[in-house]
N, C-alpha and C positions, 0 to 999 in steps of 0.2 A: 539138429545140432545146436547145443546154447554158445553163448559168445560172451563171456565172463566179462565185464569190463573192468581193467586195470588197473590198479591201485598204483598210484607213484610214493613212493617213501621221500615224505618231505613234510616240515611241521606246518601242525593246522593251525592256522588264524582266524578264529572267530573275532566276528566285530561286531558292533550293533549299527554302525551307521559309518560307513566309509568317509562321507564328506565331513563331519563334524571332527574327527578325528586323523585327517589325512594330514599332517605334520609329525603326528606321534606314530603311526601307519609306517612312513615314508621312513625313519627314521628306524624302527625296529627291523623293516624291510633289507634298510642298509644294513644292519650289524647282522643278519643273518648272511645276504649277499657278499660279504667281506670274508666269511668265514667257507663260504662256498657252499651252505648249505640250502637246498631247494626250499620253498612253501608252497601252502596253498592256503587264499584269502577266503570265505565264505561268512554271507551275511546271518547273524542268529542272534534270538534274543532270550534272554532270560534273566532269571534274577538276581542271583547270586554270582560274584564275579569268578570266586574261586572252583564253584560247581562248574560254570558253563568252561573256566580253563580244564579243567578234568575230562570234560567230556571232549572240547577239544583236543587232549591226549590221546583220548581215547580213541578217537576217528583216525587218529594218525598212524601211519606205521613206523613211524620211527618212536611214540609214547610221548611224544612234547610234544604239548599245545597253547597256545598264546590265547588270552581274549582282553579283549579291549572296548570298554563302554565308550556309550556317546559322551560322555561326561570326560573322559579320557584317564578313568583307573583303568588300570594295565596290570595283566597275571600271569608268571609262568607258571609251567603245572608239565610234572611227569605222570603218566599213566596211572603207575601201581605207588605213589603219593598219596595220602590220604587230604579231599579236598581241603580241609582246615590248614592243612601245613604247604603255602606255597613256595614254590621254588623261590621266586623272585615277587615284590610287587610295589609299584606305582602309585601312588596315590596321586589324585588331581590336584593341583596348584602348588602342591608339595614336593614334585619331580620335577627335574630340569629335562630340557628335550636331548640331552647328551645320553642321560637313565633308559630311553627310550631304545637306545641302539647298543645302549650294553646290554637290554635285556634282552634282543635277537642277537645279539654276539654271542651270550652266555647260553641260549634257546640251540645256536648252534653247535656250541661246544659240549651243550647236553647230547647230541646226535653223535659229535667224534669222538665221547669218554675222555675230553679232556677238561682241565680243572677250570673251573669259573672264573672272570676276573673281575674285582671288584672295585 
């Protein structure tokens, strides 16, 4: 008998380095938490910030997915988005840490079909 293991429907968060970035982390965390919608954090690296947000869609069953460099640019990204066109994004020294937590606000509201806030 196989024993499938479960998928929870909740947005994925790639990161490349939890500690370098854990104010901007903590903060996207919150605006998903606000909004009530679940994650899941996993370490992954690559090189393109917009591909690795895609493929974080991808992995997810809700289709949004967050990735965050150690550098702390930040992407949203829905599934069937094409990676050039992101939802949302961050750029390092250019974002305030408030951007941070409307992009897991807005990350959420991509999961309930409701409208962005900006």
């Amino acid at each position: 008998m196989r024993v499938f293991e479960e998928i929870k429907p909740a947005v994925k968060i790639y990161c490349e380095d939890k500690d370098s970035v854990k104010p901007f982390l903590k903060r996207i965390c919150e605006g998903l938490e606000e909004e009530g919608v679940p994650f899941e954090i996993d370490l992954k690296f690559g090189e393109e910030p917009e591909y690795m947000a895609v493929n974080a869609a991808r992995d997810s069953r809700v289709n949004i997915g967050i990735f965050i460099g150690k550098d702390g640019i930040c992407v949203l990204q829905h599934a069937k988005m094409p990676y050039s066109r992101p939802i949302m994004k961050i750029y390092p020294n250019l974002g305030t840490i408030d951007e941070y937590r409307l992009l897991g606000a807005n990350a959420a509201r991509l999961v309930k079909n409701m409208p962005l806030k900006f």
